[in-house]
Structure formats: structure tokens, C-alpha cells
C-alpha positions as CSV (number, residue, x, y, z in Angstrom):
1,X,0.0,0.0,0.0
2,X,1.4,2.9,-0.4
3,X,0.7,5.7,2.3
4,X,0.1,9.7,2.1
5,X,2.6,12.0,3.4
6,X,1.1,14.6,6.0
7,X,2.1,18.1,5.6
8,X,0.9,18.9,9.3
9,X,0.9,17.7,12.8
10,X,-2.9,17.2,12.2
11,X,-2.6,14.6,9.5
12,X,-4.4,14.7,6.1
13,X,-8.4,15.1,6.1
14,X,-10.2,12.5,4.7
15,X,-10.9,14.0,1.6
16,X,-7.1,14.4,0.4
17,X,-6.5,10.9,1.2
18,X,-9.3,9.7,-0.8
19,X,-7.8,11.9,-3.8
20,X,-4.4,10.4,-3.4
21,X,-5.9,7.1,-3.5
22,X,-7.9,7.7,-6.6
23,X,-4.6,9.5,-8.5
24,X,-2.8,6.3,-6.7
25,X,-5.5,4.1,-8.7
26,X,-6.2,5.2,-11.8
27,X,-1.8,5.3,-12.2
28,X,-2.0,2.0,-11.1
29,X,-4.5,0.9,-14.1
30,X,-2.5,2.7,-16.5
31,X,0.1,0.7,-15.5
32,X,-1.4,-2.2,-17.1
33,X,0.2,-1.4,-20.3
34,X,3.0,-2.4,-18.6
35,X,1.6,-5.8,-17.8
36,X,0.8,-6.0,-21.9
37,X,4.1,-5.2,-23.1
38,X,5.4,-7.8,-20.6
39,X,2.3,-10.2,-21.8
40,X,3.6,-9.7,-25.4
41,X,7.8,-9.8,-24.8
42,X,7.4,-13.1,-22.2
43,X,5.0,-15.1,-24.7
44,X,6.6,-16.2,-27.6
45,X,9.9,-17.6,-25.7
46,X,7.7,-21.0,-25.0
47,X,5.9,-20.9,-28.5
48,X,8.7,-20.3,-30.7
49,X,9.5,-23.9,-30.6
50,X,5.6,-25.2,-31.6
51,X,5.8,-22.2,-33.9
52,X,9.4,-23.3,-35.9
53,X,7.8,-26.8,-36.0
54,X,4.4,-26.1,-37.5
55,X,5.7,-23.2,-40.2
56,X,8.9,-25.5,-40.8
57,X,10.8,-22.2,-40.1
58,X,14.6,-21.9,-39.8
59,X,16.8,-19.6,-38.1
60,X,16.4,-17.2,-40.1
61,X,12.5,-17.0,-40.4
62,X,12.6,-17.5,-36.2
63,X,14.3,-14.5,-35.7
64,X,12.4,-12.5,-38.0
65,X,9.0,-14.0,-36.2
66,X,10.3,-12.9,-32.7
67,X,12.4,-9.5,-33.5
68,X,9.5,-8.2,-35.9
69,X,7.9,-7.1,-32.4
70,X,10.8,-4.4,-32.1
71,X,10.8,-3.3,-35.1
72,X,7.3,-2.7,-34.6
73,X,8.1,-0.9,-31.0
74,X,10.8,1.2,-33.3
75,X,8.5,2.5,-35.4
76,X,5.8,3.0,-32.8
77,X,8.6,4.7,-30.5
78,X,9.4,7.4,-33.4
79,X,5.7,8.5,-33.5
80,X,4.7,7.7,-29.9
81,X,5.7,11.6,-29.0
82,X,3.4,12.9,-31.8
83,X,0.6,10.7,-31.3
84,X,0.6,11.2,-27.8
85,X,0.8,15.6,-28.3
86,X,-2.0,14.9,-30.5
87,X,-4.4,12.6,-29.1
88,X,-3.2,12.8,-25.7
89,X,-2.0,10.2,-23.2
90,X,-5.2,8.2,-23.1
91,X,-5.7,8.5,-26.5
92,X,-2.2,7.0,-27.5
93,X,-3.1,4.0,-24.6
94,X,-6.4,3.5,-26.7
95,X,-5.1,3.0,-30.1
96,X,-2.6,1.0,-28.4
97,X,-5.0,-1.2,-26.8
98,X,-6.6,-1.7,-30.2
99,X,-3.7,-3.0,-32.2
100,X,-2.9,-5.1,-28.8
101,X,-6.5,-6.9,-29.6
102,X,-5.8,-6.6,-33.4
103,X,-1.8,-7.8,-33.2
104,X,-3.3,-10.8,-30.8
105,X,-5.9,-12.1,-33.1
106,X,-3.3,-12.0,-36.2
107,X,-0.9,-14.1,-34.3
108,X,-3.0,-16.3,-32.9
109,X,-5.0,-17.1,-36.1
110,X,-2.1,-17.1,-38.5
111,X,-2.0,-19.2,-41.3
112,X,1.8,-19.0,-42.2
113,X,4.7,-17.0,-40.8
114,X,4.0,-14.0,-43.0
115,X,0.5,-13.4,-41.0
116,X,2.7,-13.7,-37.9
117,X,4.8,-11.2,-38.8
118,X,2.4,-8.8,-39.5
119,X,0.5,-9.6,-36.1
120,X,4.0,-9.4,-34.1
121,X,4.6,-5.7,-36.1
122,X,1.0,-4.2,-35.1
123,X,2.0,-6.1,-32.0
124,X,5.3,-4.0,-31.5
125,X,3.5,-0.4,-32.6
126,X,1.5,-1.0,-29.5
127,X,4.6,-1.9,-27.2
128,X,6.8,1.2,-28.7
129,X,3.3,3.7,-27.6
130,X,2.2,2.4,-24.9
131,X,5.7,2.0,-23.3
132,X,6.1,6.2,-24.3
133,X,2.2,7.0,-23.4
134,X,2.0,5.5,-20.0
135,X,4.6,6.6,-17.6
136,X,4.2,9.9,-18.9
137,X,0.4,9.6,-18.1
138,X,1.4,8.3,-14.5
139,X,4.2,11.0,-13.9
140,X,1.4,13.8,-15.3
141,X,-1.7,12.3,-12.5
142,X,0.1,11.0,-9.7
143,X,0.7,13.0,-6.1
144,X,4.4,13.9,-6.3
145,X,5.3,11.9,-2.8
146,X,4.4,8.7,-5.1
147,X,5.1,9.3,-8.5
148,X,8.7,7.7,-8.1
149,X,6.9,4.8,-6.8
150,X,4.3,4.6,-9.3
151,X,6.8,5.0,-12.2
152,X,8.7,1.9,-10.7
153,X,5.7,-0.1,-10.4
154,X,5.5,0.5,-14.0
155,X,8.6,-1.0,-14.6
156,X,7.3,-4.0,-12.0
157,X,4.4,-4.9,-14.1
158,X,6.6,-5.0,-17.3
159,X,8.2,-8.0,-15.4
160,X,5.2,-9.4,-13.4
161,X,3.8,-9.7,-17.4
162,X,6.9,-11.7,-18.4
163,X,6.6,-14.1,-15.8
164,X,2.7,-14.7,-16.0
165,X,3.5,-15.1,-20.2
166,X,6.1,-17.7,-19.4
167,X,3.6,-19.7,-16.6
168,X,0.8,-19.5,-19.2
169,X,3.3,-20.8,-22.1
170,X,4.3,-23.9,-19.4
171,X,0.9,-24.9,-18.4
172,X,0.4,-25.2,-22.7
173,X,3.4,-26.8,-23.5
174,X,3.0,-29.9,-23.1
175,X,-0.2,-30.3,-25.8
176,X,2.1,-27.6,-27.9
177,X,-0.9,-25.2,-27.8
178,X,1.1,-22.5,-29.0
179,X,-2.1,-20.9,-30.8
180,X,-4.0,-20.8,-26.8
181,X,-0.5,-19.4,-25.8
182,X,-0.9,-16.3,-28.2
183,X,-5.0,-16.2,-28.4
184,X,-5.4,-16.3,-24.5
185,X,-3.8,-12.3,-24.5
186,X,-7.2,-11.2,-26.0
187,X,-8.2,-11.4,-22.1
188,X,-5.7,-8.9,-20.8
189,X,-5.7,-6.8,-24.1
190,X,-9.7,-6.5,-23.6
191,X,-9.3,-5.4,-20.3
192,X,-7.0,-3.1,-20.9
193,X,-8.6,-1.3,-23.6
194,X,-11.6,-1.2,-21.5
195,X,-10.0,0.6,-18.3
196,X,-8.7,2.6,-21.0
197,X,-11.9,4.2,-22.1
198,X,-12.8,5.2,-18.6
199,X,-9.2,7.2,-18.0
200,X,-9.3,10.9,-17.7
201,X,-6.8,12.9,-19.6
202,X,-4.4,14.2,-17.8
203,X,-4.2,17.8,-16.7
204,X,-0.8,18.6,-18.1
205,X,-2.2,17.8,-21.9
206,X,-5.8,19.3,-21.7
207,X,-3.6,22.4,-20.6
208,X,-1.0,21.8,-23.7
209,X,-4.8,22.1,-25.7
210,X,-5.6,25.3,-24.2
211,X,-8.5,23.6,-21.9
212,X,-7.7,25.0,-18.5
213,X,-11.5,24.4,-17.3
214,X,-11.3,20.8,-18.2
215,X,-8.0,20.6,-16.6
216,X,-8.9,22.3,-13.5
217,X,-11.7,20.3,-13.3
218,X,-9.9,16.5,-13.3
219,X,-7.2,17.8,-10.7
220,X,-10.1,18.8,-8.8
221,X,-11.2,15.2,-8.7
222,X,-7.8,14.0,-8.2
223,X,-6.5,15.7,-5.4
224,X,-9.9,17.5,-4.4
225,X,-8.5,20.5,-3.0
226,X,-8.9,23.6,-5.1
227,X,-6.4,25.3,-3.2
228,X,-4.0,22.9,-4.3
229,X,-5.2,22.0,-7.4
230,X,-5.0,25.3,-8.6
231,X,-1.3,26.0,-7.7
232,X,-0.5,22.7,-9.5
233,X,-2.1,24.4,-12.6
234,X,-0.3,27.7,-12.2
235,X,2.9,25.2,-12.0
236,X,2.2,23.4,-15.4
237,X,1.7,26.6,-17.0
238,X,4.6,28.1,-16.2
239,X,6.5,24.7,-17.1
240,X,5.0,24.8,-20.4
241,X,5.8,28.3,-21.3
242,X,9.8,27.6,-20.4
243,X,9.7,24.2,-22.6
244,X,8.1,24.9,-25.5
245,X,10.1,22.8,-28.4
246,X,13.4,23.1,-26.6
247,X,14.6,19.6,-27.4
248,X,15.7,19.4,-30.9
249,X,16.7,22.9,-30.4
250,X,18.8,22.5,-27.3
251,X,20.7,19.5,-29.0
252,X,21.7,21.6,-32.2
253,X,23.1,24.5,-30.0
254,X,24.8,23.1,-27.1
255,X,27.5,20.1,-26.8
256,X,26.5,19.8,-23.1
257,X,23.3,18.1,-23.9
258,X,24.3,16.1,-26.7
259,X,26.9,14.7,-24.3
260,X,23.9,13.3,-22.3
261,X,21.7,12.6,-25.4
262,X,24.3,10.1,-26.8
263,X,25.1,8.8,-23.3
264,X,21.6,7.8,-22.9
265,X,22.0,6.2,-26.4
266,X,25.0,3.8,-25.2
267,X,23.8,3.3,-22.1
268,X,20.8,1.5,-23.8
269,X,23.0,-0.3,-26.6
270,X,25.2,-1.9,-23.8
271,X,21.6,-3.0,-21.6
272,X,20.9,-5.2,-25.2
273,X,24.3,-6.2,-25.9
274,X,24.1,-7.6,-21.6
275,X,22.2,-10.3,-23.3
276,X,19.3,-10.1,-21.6
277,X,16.5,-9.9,-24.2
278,X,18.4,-13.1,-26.2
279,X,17.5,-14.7,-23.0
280,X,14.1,-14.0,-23.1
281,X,12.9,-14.4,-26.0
282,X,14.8,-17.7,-26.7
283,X,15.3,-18.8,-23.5
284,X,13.9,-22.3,-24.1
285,X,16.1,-22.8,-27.1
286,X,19.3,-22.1,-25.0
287,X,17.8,-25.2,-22.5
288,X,17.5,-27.1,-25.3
289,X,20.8,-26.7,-26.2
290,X,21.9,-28.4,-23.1
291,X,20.2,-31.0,-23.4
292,X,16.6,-30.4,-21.6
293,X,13.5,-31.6,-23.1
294,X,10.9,-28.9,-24.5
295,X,8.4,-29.0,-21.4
296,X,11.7,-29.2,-19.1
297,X,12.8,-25.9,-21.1
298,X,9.9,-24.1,-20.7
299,X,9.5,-24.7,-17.0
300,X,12.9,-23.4,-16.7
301,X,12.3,-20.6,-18.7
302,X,9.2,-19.9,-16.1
303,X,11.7,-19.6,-13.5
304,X,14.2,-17.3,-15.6
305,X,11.0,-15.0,-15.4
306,X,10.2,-15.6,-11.8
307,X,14.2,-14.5,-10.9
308,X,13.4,-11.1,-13.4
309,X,10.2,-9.8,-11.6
310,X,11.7,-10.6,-7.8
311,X,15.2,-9.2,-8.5
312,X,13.3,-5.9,-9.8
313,X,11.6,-5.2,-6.9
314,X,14.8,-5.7,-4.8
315,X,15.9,-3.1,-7.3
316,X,13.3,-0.5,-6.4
317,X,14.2,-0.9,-2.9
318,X,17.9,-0.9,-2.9
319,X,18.7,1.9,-5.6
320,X,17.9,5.1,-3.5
321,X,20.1,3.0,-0.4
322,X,23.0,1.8,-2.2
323,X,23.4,4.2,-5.0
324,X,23.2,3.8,-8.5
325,X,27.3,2.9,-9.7
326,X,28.0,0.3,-7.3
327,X,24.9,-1.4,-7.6
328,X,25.6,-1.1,-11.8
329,X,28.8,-2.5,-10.9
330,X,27.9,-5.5,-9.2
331,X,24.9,-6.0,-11.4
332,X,27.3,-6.0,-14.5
333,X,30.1,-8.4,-12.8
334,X,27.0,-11.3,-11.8
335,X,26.1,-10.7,-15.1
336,X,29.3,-11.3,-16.9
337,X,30.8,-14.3,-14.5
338,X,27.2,-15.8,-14.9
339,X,27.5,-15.7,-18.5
340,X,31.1,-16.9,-18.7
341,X,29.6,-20.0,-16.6
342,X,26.8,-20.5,-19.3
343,X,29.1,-20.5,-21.9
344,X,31.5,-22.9,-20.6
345,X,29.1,-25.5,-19.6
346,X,27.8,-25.0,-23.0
347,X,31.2,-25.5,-24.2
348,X,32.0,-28.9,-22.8
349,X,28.3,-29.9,-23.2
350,X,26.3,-30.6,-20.0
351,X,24.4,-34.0,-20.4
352,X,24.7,-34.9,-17.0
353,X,21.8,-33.7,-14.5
354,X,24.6,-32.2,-12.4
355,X,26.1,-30.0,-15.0
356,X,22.5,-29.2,-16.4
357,X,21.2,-28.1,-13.2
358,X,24.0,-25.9,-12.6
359,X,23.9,-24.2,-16.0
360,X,20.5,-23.6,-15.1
361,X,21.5,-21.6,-12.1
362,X,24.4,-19.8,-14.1
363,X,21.2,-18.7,-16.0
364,X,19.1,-17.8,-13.3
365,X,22.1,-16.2,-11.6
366,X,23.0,-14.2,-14.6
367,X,18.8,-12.7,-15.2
368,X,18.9,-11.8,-10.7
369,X,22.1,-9.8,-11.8
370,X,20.4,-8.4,-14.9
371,X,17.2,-7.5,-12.6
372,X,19.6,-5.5,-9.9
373,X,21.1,-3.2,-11.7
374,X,21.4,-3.4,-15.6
375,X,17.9,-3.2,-16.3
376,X,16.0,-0.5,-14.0
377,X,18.9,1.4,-13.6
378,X,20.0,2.3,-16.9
379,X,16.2,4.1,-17.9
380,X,16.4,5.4,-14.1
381,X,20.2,7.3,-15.6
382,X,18.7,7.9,-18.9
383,X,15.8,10.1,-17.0
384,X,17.9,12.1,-14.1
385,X,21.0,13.3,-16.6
386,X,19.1,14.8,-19.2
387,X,17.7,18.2,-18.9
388,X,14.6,19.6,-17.9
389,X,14.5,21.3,-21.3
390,X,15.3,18.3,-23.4
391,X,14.3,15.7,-21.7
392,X,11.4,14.5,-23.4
393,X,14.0,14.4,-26.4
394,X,16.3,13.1,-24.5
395,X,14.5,10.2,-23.2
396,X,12.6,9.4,-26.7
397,X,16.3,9.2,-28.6
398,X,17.1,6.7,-26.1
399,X,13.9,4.7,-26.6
400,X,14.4,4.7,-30.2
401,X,18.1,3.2,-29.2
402,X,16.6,0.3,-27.3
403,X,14.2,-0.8,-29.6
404,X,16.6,-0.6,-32.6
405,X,19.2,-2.3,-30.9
406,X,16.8,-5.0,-29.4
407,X,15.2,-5.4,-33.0
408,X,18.9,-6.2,-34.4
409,X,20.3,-8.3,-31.5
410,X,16.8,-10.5,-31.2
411,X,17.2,-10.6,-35.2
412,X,20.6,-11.8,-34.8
413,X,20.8,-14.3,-32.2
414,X,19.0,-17.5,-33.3
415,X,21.7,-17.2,-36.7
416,X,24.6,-16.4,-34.5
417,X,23.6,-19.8,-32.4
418,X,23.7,-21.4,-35.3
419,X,27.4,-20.1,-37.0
420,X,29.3,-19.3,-33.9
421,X,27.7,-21.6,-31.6
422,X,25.6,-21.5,-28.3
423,X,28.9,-21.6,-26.1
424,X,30.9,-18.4,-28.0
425,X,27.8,-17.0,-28.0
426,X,27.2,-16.7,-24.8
427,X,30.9,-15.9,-23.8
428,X,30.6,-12.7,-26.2
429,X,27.5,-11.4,-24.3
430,X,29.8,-12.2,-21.1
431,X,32.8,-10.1,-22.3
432,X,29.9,-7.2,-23.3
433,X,29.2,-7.1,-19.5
434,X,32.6,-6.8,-18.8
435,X,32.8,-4.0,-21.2
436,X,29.8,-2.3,-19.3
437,X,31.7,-2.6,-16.1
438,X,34.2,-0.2,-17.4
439,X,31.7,2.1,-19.0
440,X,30.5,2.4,-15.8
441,X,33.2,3.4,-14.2
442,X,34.4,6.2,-16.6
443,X,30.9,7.6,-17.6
444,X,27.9,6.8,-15.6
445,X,28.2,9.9,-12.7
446,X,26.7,8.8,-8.9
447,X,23.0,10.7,-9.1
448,X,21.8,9.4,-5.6
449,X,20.6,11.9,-3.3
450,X,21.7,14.8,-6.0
451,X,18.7,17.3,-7.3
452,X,18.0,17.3,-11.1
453,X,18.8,20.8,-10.8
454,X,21.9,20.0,-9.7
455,X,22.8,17.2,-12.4
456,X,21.3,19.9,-14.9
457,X,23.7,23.1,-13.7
458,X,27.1,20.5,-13.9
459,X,25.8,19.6,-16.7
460,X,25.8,22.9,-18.9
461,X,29.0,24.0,-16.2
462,X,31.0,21.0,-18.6
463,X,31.6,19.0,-16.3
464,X,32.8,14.9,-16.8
465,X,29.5,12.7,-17.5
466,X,31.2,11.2,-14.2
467,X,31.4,13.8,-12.3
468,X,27.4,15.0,-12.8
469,X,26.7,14.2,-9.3
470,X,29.1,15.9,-7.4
């Protein structure tokens, strides 16, 4: 649960709490698109191989099936920004919701591969808005004493949806149902495009329209205090009027911020090259590979997902404690010596249940790392170093990044499995993590406990990416 702050010895009145809980609430639904692009990443790891064997598809035509999602997202990232300005958050969550329903029904009814494709592309477009459209929707409605925590719980749900694809992809497996695995999404896509219809706008856009009555009126209902409400409008204004189109703008004139736009940029290209994604979508393969059976592999994979959505929220609650570069550093060495492990046992080929059991933990070692630092931390970095001005630019080149670079690597993989092998394969993500360890230390600056108007004044001062925080 997550509690109200008091501003006074005499407590909140019952009115404010209720309008806390019902901001609280409605971020919380809109956090379901989190859930969906989980849903939609998680599910096709334990159909793939039902999939390959009914469409007679290769390595080539696999990775086309599974990364035709991010190039999908790519696309869907570019435009997310526009559609979004244009149609508002909810809006952009609605048509969202739609091709979610519409992408879901193409996979799950396809004929061939080619109708797969296209279902896993409208399937993407929804991913690359939605993942835009949302946590700017909760950041715009929320209470600011839990908008940090309702921005993680975002990122929860995006792992609590992996996990829940994987158990729904085990309890199929063994009739290699992968046609209930895709079709059973309509469920959660309906519902979400249902909650979706009954979201207000948020205040921040209906004032980017020119509609301050309207927006007045749903902060009203959200924090129920006019008092309040109407200094939060006065505050949006005056945001609005500093940031009009400063992005592009701000990265043409001044080095300073493209330092921190292209940052952001390889801080996402190293989170892919970590691996992770690989993993995930092909995680059952890689059992395969040493030697499990294809129920026994997609049971493991279950766990895989289990270990990503537990180590995330011991993420949440560690990063603001520990800090944000030794907790990158650590995530990045379990990462890399759990790799190297996976690679080895590969290597010399574990067919005993010893050795396959402990590649399996070498695997599930390797995602905890991932889940600690390498994944919530790098969009956490990507957010507090980039300006107030430019952030919004900022933060959409970076999302581009991670799509792109997931598109190629998820593209990739399945043929590089196939010339290099699994074992070198895995031993190149490993030396990538060790890379990241030292991009780490020369680049990525300590922001805990430091103001973004701090990390935005060392910023345009010059100062080392490193030495933002100080």
C-alpha cells in the first residue's frame, strides 16, 4: 500500500486521502500497459519452438517472427511523441489497446509465418506507444510523494507480465498449444482497452490544448483540493511556457546536452548487448541446447521470469540506499561471471543432470544480476542526466536506441547460435558485460541523493558525464 505524506501535525483530512488514492489508482491501471508489453515480450519464448515446427521455419524466419515485435516498437517509438501531443495520453493507450487486440488475433489465427509477422509488427506499434504514453500519463496524474513509486511499479508490471506469459506458455506446453499461448492475450488486451476508455486525460495535456476548465476540473477530482489544485495548474503553466520545443533545439546549439543525449544512447545499446533480451525471447532454445526436453525448457524458462520480476523489486528498494554505480557495478560483474559460466558449460556440453542443473543456475544467476542493476537502472540514468529542457528528447532518442538495438540483437541471435555456436555466443555477451563494467566506471556519474537541478547546472557548467553528481 502505499501511504500519504502529512504536511501537518494534524494529519491529512479524509478528503485528500481519498484523492491520493484515486490519482494512486487510476496510475496503477495505466500501469497495465506495462503488464501488456510484458504479456507480449514473455509469450513467444515458450511458443517459438511449436511455432518453428508447424511453419517449418529456420533460423532465419525465427528471428524475423520474434524481433518483428521491435521493429514494430521502433517504429511505434518514433511517433509515440506525436501521437501522444496529438491525441493525448489516453488516447495514444487506446489506439494502443486496439492493435494489442488486433496484433493478438493476427498471431494467434495465423495461417503462415507471413501473418505472424504482420501480427507481431501491429503487436510492436503498441509496445513502442504504450511504453512512451504510459509513464508519462502516470508522472502527469500522480501526487508527487508517489510518482517515483508509481513510475517503478510500471517497470514491475513489465516484469510481473513476463513471468505470467512464461507460466501460461508452461501450463500449454505440453499439448504444444502455442495458438491458446498467443490467443489467451485477448483477455488482458480487452481489459485493458476497457480501463482505457474510462481514464481521464491528464491535466498537463488538456492544458498543452488550451483547456484549462477541463484541466482544473480532473485535478479537482484528483487531489480534491482547489487550493491545491489550482497551484499545481499555475505550476504546469509556467512549465509549459519555459519548454516549448526546446529539445531538438537544445541538442543543435549546445554540446553539453548532446553529451547526455548520446550517453543515454549507449547506455541502452550496452543493456541489449548484456544479453538479456536473447535470453528471453529464446530462453527455451538455449535449455534445449543443453540437453533439456521442451516441457523441461519451458518450465525453466518460467523460472528465468520468476528470478526477473523478484530481483526488480529488490531493485526498487535498494537503488535510493546503495546508489546507483556500485549497484551497476555489481549487477554488471554477476552478469558477466554468470554468462562466462553459461558459456563454458555449454562448451564442454552438460548432459549430465549435475552440469544441467548448474547451468540452469548460471542462467538464473545471470537474469537476478540483470534484474539488480542493468535493467531498471539504466532508464532510471537515462531520465535524471538529461535536462529539464530536453528531456522528453532526450528520453525518446534513447527509446528509439533500445528498440533498434533490441530489434537487431533478437534478429541476430538464433543465426549467430547457429554459426558461432551457443557456447561463443554466450561468452561474447559475457565479455559485453565486462565491457559495461568499465563504461561504468568512466561515464555513468553517482545521481543518488543529488537534485536534477543540480545534475542539470554541472551539466551545462561542462563538467565529466562522471562527475554530474558531485
Amino acid at each position: 500500500m502505499v501511504g500519504v505524506a502529512s504536511s501537518s501535525s494534524e494529519g491529512p483530512s479524509d478528503e485528500r486521502v481519498r484523492s491520493t488514492v484515486r490519482a494512486t489508482t487510476l496510475g496503477i491501471l495505466a500501469a497495465l500497459a506495462g503488464l501488456m508489453f510484458g504479456l507480449d515480450t514473455g509469450v513467444v519464448a515458450g511458443a517459438l519452438p511449436f511455432i518453428a515446427t508447424d511453419f517449418h521455419a529456420g533460423d532465419v524466419l525465427q528471428g524475423w517472427i520474434v524481433s518483428s515485435m521491435m521493429a514494430g516498437a521502433t517504429v511505434g517509438s518514433l511517433f509515440a511523441g506525436r501521437i501522444s501531443v496529438r491525441f493525448g495520453r489516453t488516447g495514444a493507450m487506446l489506439g494502443a489497446a486496439a492493435l494489442f487486440l488486433l496484433g493478438t488475433l493476427f498471431c494467434a489465427l495465423a495461417p503462415g509465418a507471413a501473418i505472424m509477422i504482420i501480427g507481431r509488427i501491429f503487436l510492436g506499434l503498441a509496445v513502442g506507444v504504450a511504453a512512451f504514453a504510459a509513464p508519462l500519463y502516470i508522472s502527469e496524474i500522480t501526487v508527487e510523494s508517489v510518482r517515483g513509486a508509481m513510475i517503478s511499479f510500471y517497470q514491475l508490471m513489465v516484469s510481473l507480465g513476463i513471468f505470467l506469459a512464461f507460466v501460461s506458455d508452461s501450463l500449454l506446453a505440453s499439448g504444444a498449444h502455442w495458438r491458446w499461448m498467443l490467443g489467451i492475450m485477448v483477455v488482458p488486451a480487452g481489459l485493458f482497452l476497457g480501463i482505457v476508455l474510462i481514464l481521464p486525460h491528464s491535466p498537463r495535456w488538456l492544458m498543452m490544448r488550451g483547456d484549462k476548465e477541463r484541466a482544473r476540473r480532473v485535478l479537482q477530482s484528483l487531489r480534491s483540493d482547489e487550493e491545491v489544485a489550482e497551484a499545481e495548474l499555475i505550476d504546469i503553466q509556467a512549465r509549459l511556457q519555459k519548454s516549448s520545443d526546446a529539445g531538438i533545439g537544445l541538442f543543435r546549439s549546445n554540446p553539453n546536452f548532446r553529451r547526455t543525449v548520446f550517453f543515454g544512447m549507449l547506455l541502452q545499446i550496452m543493456q541489449q548487448l548484456s544479453g538479456i533480451n536473447a535470453l528471453l525471447y529464446y530462453a527455451p532454445r538455449v535449455f534445449q541446447a543443453a540437453h533439456f526436453g521442451t516441457n523441461a525448457a519451458v518450465w525453466a524458462t518460467t523460472l528465468v521470469g520468476l528470478t526477473n520480476m523478484t530481483l526488480t523489486g529488490v531493485a526498487i528498494v535498494c537503488v535510493d540506499r546503495w546508489g546507483r554505480r556500485p549497484l551497476l557495478i555489481l549487477s554488471c560483474s554477476i552478469a558477466a561471471f554468470a554468462l562466462a559460466g553459461v558459456g563454458t558449460l555449454l562448451a564442454i556440453g552438460a548432459q549430465s543432470f549435475a552440469l544441467q542443473l548448474l547451468l540452469c543456475g548460471f542462467v538464473i544467476l545471470f537474469v537476478a544480476g540483470f534484474a539488480i542493476g542493468e535493467g531498471p537502472l539504466v532508464w532510471t540514468l537515462c531520465s535524471e542526466v538529461q535536462p529539464t529542457r530536453g528531456r522528453d528528447f532526450g528520453i525518446g532518442c534513447s527509446t528509439v536506441t533500445n528498440w533498434a538495438a533490441n530489434w537487431a540483437i533478437s534478429n541476430v541471435f538464433p543465426v549467430g547460435m547457429a554459426v558461432m555456436g551457443a557456447s561463443s555466443t554466450f561468452l561474447m555477451f559475457a565479455a559485453f558485460n565486462g565491457l559495461f563494467i568499465l563504461v561504468t566506471v568512466f561515464f555513468v556519474p553517482e545521481t543518488k541523493g543529488v537534485s536534477l537541478e543540480r545534475l542539470e547546472a554541472n551539466l551545462f557548467a561542462g563538467r565529466r558525464l562522471r562527475e554530474l553528481g558531485r
